[in-house]
C-alpha positions, 0 to 999 in steps of 0.5 A: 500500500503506498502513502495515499492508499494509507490516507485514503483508507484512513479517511474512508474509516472517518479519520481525518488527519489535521496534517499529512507529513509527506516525505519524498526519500532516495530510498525504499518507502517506509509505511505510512503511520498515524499518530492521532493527529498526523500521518508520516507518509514517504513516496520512494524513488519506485513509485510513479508520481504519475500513478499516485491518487492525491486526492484524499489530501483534499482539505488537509494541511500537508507539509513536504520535504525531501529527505534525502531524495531529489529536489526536482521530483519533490517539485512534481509532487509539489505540483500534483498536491497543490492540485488535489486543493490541500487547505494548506501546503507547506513545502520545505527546499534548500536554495542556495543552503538556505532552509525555505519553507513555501506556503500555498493555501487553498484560496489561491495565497502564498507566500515564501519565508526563509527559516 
């Protein structure tokens, strides 16, 4: 089962998660968890991003990182989170070795900050 099979199960049982902490990782994916009020979720290097169903992210906050994974397929899952119209959308990049968290909400705002 892979992270968004784990949130869509999760909300079908009528869970809902305040936050989806999604991590794209170099290596093998480890599963998805829940902790009450957050799930972790990793997408490895296997998954096609183009294959994976982000819609029960709808309505979730979701922060995103890459932890030690690729910065450019992190920015194509960026994009397809950002289509499924999570209430926020926070994600974190190093530019230029500066910690930046990006931030997109779902009526359209935005904004960047260095951390």
């Amino acid at each position: 089962m892979n992270a968004m099979q784990f949130v869509e199960r999760l909300r079908r049982s009528g869970e809902t998660p305040e936050c989806v902490f999604l991590d794209v990782v170099a290596g093998k994916a480890q599963p998805a968890w829940y902790a009450g009020h957050g799930v972790h979720a990793e997408i490895g290097p296997d998954e096609s991003i183009a294959d994976i169903d982000f819609r029960p992210l709808v309505g979730v906050s979701v922060q995103l990182g890459a932890r030690g994974g690729d910065a450019q397929r992190m920015r194509r899952v960026a994009k397809r989170v950002a289509e499924a119209k999570p209430s926020l959308l926070c994600v974190f990049t190093d530019e230029n070795g500066a910690f930046v968290m990006h931030r997109l909400w779902a009526d359209g705002r935005s904004d960047r900050r260095s951390v």
